[in-house]
C-alpha positions in Angstrom: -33.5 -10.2 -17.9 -35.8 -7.9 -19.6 -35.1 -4.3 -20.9 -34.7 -2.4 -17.7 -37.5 0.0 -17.6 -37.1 1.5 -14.0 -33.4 2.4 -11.9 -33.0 3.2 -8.1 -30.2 5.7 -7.4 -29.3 6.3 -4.1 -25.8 7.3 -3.6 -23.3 9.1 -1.3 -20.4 9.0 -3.8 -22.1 11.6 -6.7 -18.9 11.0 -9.3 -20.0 10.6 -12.9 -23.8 10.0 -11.9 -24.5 12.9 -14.2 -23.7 10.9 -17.1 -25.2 7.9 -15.9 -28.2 9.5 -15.2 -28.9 11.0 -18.5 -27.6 8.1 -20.3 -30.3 6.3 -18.8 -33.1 8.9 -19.5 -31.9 8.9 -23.1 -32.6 5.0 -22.6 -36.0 5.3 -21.0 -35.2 4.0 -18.2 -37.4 6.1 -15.5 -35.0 7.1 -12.7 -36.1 6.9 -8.8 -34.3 8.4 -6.3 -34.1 9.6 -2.4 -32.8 12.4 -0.6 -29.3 13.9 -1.4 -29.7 12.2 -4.7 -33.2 13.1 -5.9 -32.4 16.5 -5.1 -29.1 16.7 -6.9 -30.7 14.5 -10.4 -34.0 17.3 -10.1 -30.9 19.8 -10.3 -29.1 18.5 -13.3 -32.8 19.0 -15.1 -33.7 15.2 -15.2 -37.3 13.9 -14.5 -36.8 11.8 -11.2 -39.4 10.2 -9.5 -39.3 10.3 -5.3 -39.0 7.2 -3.8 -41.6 8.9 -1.0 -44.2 8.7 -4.3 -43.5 5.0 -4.7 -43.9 3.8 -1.1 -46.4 6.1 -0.4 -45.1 6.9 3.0 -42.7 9.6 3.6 -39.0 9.5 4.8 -38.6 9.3 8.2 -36.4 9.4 11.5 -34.3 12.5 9.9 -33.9 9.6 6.8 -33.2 6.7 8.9 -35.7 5.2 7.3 -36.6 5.5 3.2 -36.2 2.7 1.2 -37.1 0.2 3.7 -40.8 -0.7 2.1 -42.1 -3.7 0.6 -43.0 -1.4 -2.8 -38.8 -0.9 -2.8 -37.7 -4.3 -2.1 -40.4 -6.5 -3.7 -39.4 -5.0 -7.0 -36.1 -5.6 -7.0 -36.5 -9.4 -5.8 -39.2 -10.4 -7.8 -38.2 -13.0 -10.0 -39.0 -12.2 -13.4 -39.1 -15.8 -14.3 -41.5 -17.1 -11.7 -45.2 -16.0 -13.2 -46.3 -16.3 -9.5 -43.9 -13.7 -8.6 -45.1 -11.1 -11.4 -48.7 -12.0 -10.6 -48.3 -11.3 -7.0 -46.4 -8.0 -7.3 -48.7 -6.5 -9.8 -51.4 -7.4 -7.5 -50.4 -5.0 -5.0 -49.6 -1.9 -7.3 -45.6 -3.0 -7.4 -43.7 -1.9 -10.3 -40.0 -4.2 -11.1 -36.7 -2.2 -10.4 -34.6 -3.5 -12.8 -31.4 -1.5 -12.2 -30.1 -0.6 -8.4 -27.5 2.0 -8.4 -26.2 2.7 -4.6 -23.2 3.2 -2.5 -22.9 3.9 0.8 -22.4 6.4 3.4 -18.4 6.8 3.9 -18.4 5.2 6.8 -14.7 4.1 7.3 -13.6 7.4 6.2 -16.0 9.0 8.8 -14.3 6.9 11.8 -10.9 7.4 10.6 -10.9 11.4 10.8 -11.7 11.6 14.2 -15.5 12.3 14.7 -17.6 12.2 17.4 -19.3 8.7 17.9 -22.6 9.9 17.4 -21.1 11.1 13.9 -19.8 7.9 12.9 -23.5 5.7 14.0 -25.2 7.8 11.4 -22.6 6.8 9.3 -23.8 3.1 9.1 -25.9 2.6 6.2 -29.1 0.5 6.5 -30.7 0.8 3.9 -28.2 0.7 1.2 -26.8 -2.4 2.0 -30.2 -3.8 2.1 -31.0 -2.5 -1.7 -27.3 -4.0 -2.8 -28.2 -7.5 -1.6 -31.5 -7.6 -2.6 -30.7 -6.4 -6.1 -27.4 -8.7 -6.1 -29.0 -11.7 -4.7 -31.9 -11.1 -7.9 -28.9 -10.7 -10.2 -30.7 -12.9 -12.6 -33.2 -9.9 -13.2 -31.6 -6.9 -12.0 -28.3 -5.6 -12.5 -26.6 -4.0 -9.3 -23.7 -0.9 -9.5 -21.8 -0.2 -6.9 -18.5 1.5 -8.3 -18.8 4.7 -10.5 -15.6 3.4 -12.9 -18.5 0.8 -13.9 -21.2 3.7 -15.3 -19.5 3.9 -18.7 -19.5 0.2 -18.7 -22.8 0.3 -18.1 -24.5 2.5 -19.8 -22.5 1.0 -23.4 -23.9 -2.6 -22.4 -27.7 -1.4 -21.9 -27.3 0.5 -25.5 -25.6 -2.3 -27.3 -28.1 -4.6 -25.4 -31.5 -3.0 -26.1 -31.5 -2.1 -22.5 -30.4 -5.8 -21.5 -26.9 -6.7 -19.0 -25.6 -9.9 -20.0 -25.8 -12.5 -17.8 -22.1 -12.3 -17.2 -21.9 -8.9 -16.5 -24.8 -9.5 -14.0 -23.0 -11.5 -12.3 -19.9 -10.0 -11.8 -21.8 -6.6 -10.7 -23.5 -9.0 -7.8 -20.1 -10.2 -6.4 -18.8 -6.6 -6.4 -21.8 -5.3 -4.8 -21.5 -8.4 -1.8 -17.8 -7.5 -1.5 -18.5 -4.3 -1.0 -21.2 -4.8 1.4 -18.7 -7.5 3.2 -16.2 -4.7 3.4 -18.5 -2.2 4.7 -19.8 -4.6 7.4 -16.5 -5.5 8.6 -15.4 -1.9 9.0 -18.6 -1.4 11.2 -17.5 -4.7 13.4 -13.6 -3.4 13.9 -14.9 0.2 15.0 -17.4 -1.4 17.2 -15.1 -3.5 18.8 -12.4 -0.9 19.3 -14.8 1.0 21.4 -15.3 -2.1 23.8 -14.8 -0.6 27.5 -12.9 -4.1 28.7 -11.0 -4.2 25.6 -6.8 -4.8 26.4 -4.3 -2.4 25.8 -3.3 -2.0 22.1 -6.4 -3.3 21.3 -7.0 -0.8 18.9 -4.1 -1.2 16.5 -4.9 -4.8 16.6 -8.7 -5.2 16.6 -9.7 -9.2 17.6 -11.0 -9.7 13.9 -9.0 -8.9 11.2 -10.8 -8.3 7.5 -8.2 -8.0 4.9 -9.6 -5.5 1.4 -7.2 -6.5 -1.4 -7.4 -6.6 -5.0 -6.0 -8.6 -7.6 -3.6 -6.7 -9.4 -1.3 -8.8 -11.1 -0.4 -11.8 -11.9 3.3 -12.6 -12.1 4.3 -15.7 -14.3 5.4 -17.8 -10.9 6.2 -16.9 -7.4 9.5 -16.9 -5.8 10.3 -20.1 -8.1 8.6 -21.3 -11.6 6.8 -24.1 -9.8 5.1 -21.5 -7.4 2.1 -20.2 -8.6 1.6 -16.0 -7.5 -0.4 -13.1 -7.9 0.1 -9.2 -6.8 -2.6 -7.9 -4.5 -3.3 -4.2 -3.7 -5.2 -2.7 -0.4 -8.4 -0.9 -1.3 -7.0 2.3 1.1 -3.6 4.2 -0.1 -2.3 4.6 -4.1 -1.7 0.8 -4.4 1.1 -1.2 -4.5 4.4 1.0 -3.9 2.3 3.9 -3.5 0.9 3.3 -6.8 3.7 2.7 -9.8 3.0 3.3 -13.3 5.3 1.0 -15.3 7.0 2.8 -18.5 8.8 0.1 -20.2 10.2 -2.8 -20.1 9.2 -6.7 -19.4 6.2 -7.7 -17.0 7.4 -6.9 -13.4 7.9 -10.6 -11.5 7.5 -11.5 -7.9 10.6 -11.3 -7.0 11.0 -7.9 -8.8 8.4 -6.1 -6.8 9.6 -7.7 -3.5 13.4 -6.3 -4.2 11.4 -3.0 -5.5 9.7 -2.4 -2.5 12.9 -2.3 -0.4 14.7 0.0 -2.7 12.1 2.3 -2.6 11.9 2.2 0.9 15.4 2.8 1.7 16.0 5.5 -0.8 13.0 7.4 0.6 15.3 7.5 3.6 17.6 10.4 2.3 17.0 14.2 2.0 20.0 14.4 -0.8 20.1 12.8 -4.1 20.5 8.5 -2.8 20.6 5.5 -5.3 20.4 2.6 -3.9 21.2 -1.1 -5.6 19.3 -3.5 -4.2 20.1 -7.8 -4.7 17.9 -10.1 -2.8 15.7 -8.0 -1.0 19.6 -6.4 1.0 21.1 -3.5 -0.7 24.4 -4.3 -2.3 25.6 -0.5 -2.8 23.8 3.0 -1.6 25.6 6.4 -2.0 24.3 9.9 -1.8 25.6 13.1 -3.0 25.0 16.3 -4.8 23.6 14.5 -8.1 22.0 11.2 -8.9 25.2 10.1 -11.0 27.5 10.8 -8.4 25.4 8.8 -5.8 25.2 5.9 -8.3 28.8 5.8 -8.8 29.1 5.7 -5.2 26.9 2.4 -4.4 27.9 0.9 -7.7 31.5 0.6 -6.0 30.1 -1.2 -3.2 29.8 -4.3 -4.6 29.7 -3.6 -8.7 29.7 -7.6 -8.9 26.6 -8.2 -7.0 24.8 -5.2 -8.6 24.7 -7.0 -12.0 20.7 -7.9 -12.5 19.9 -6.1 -9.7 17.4 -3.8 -8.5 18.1 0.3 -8.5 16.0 3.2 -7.2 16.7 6.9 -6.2 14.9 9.7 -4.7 15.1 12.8 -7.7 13.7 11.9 -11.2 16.1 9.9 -13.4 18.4 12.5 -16.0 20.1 12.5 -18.8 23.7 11.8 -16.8 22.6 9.1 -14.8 20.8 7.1 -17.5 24.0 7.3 -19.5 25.9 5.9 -16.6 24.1 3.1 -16.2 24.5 2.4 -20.0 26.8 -1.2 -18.7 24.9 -2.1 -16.0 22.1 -4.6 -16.0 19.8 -4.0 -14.1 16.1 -5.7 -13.4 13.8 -2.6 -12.3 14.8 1.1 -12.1 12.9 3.0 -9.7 12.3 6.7 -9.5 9.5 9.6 -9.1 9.9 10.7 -12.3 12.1 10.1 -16.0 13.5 13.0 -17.9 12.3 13.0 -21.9 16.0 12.7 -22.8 16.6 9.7 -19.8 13.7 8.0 -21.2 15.3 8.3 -24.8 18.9 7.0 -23.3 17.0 4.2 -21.4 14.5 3.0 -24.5 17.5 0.8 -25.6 17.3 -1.5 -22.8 14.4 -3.2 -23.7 14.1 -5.6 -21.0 14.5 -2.9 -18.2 11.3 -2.5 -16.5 11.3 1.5 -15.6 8.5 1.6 -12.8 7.9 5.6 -11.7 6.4 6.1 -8.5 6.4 8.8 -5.3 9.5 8.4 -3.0 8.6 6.3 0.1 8.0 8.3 2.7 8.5 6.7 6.3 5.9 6.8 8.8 3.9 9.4 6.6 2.4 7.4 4.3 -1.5 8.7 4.0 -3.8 5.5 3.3 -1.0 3.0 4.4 -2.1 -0.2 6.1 -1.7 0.6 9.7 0.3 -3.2 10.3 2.4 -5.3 8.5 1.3 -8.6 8.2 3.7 -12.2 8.0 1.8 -15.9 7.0 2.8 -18.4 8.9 1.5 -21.7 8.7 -2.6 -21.2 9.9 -2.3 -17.9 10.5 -0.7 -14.7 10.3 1.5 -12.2 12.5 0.9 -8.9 12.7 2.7 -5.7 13.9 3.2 -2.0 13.8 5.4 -0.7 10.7 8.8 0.0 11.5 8.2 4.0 11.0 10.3 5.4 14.0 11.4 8.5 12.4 15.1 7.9 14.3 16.2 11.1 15.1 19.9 11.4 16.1 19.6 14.0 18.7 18.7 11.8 21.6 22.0 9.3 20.5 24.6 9.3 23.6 27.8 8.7 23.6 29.4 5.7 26.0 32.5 6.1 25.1 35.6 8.6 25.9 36.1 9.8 22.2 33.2 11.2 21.0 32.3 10.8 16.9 33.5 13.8 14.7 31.6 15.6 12.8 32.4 13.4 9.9 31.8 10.2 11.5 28.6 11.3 12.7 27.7 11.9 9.0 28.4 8.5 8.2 27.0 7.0 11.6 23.5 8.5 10.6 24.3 7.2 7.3 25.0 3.9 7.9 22.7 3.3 10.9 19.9 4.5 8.3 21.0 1.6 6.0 21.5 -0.6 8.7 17.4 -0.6 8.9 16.9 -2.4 5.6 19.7 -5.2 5.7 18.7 -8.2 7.1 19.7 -9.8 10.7 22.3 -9.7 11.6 23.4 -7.0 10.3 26.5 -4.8 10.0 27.2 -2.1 7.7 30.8 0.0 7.2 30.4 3.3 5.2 31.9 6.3 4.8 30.1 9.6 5.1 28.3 8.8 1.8 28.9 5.4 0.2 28.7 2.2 1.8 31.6 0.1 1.5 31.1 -3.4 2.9 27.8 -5.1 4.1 26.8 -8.2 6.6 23.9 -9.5 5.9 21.8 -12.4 7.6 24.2 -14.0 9.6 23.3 -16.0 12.8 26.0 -14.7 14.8 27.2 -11.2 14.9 30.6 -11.3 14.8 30.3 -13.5 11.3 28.3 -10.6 10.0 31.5 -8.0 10.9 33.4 -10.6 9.1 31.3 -10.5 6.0 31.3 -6.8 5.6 34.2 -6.4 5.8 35.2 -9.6 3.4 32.8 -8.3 0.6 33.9 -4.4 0.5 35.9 -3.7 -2.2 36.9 0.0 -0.9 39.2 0.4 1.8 37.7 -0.6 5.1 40.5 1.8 7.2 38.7 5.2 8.4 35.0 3.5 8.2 32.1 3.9 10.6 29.7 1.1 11.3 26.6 0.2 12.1 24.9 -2.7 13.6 21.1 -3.3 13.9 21.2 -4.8 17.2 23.5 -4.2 20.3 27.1 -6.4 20.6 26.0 -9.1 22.4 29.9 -9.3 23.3 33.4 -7.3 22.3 34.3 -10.0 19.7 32.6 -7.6 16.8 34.3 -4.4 18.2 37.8 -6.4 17.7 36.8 -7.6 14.7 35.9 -4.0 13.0 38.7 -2.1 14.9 41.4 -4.5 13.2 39.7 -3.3 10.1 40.2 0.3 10.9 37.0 1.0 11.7 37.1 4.2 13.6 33.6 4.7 15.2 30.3 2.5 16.0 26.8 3.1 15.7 24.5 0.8 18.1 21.5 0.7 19.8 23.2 -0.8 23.5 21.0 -2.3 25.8 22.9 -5.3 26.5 24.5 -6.7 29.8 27.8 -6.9 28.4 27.5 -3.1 27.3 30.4 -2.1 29.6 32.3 -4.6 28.0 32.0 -3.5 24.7 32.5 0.1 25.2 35.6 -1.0 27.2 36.9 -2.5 23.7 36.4 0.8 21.5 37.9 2.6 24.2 41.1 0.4 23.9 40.9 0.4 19.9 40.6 4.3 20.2 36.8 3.9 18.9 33.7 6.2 19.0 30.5 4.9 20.0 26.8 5.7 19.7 24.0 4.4 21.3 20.6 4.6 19.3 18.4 2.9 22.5 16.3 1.8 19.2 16.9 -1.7 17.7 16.2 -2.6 14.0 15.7 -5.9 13.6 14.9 -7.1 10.2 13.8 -10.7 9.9 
């Protein structure tokens, strides 16, 4: 590559081209540009040079078409080490372009807010992807910039260069530039499609091709086990991996870590009052809510304080000074909260391996930039579905039974039917109005997982309310959690045996909700 001499600029995204612009003045390099972007340079006070003055041909079709000239695309795929290729250029008048500096029209962004179709066509860019693959594909001579994070780069390589990229840098500016071309293209193809006339009902959440924009993140030491290579991907839409955590101390987060963090954060995000919740193996082991963070914690630490050890904690309110000394004998893995007092952080700095991750509380269902499907891997292939966002308001619940729930074991249905959501299947829950006291996680038979909750609590299970995931696919559970002294039942109902069930709390003397919403967590 020679010292670049000549730079097309033709972008939508104007963020830090001021810099870059007169970086490259200061450099020599004599800047070309179109449009939006000539017009904002010649305002900034740098000499620009129209691209309508290198074609000779004005822009046309409302600026459909600009760059779209042999003059444009000849000099940026001439190859600078073919002496055909610089003979044949400079027989025509054509000058190199050495640097190509575009990105594209917001196109996805367009389609997503709701604009008129006609809006959203003039929002697929032509030429600009045209320029990026030219000047990507010619990477040996001409270096390509697609992101605006990669000016500063940029502009410190051409100075310490003498106005040359490195070949390596080249190169990794051209695989940006087609991944960001690929990206762009597929967003085109899943709008297009969505607007087929024939296509099937819920086509539109589910387009028939799939394109996945993820980055690599991190890279964990192993997977789920040491022999399991891994690495941490992030979507290109949203903050980022759990809404986009900034890690304050602590050892390198693992696999495992962020899988058990992402269901703690989700399930505290659950709770308008202060909530901790102790998560072991991607089920929580202990959640309790009150007026302050330490009281909460003290609440799902009785759970199960054996299982808690090494586990996984996260709450709703910024960490304080009284929490973080409470969990001065606990060890835990990951803490997880919106925010850390100076003095927390001071307490905490003793724990050296604790990783302290802060990011915003989870927010269910209203998560700006969230993928709009969760997606499984199965063997060749994947599964796909809507998130499970349903905002599960009580106020539709009914009651089947001839006691209705008091007030305080309505509190604690809505309490545990809300942790109910994050255990896995099968799944039953006891609590009180604010602490959960035994947990069933996982079982293949329902009864067995009333049997395990109420085996594991440590509390007393007498004057509990429960919650199960799914409806009682017979009255074996209801016996089961009435001997325990469970009082009242949260379910969704739905099954054929339904009067049978409610036939049992109303012998034990139970209360009994139906939800009509399952939760199934697999």
């Amino acid at each position: 590559m020679l010292p670049a001499r000549r730079a097309l600029i033709s972008v939508f995204d104007k963020r830090g081209l001021t810099h870059l612009a007169r970086g490259l003045n200061r450099l020599g390099v004599e800047l070309v540009s179109t449009g939006g972007t000539l017009k904002f340079l010649a305002e900034e006070g740098l000499p620009v040079t129209p691209v309508s003055a290198v074609t000779g041909f004005p822009e046309i079709l409302e600026g459909r078409v600009k760059t779209l000239h042999p003059r444009i695309h000849a000099g940026i795929l001439a190859r600078r080490s073919r002496a055909s290729h610089a003979a044949e250029i400079a027989e025509h008048g054509i000058l190199p372009i050495d640097l190509v500096v575009v990105n594209l029209y917001p196109f996805r962004e367009t389609a997503a807010s709701g604009a008129k179709p006609e809006q959203v066509i003039e929002m697929i860019d032509v030429g600009g992807p045209a320029m990026l693959r030219a000047a990507a594909k010619n990477f040996e001579g001409v270096g390509v910039v697609v992101d605006p994070a990669d000016y500063p780069e940029i502009l410190t390589a051409l100075e310490a260069g003498g106005g040359v990229l490195a070949e390596a840098l080249r190169r990794r500016l051209a695989a940006k530039a087609f991944h960001h071309t690929h990206h762009y293209d597929a967003a085109v193809a899943e709008w297009l499609e969505d607007g087929v006339p024939e296509a099937p009902e819920g086509h539109e959440a589910f387009p028939a091709h799939l394109t996945l924009h993820l980055s690599r993140e991190l890279t964990p030491r192993y997977g789920e086990n040491p022999h399991q290579a891994a690495a941490v991907y992030r979507t290109n839409s949203g903050d980022g991996v759990l809404g986009g955590f900034r890690q304050l101390g602590g050892k390198d987060l693992s696999w495992n870590n962020l899988l058990d963090a992402d269901a703690a954060r989700k399930m505290a995000g659950l709770f308008g009052e202060p909530a901790v919740v102790i998560v072991k193996h991607n089920n929580p082991c202990g959640v309790g809510r009150g007026d302050d963070l330490a009281t909460a914690y003290a609440r799902a630490l009785a759970t199960d304080p054996v299982s808690a050890f090494g586990g996984i904690l996260a709450v709703n309110r910024p960490v304080d000074l009284p929490l973080a000394d409470a969990l001065a004998d606990l060890f835990l893995e990951v803490l997880l909260a919106p925010g850390f007092t100076e003095e927390a952080l001071a307490r905490l700095a003793g724990k050296k391996a604790l990783r302290l991750l802060e990011c915003p509380v989870y927010q269910p269902g209203d998560t700006p930039g969230s993928p709009a499907m969760e997606l499984r891997s199965v063997d060749g292939g994947f599964l796909a579905q809507a998130p499970d966002a349903l905002a599960d308001a009580p106020a539709p619940w009914t009651c089947p039974t001839r006691r209705a729930p008091t007030a305080e074991e309505r509190r604690g249905l809505e309490f545990a039917w809300g942790v109910s959501r994050y255990v896995k299947s099968n799944a039953i829950v006891l609590t009180t109005a604010d602490q959960t006291v035994g947990i069933g996680a996982g079982q293949m038979s329902r009864v067995d997982s009333c049997r395990l909750a109420i085996e594991k609590a440590v509390l007393p299970t007498a004057g509990t309310v429960a919650a199960s995931d799914a409806y009682f696919p017979f009255r074996d559970g209801l016996d089961t959690l009435a001997a325990a002294g469970v009082t009242a039942v949260v379910q969704p109902g739905g099954s054929k045996r339904d009067p049978e069930v409610v036939a049992a709390a109303d012998e034990h003397g139970m209360a009994m909700l139906f939800t009509g919403v399952r939760h199934f967590r697999h």
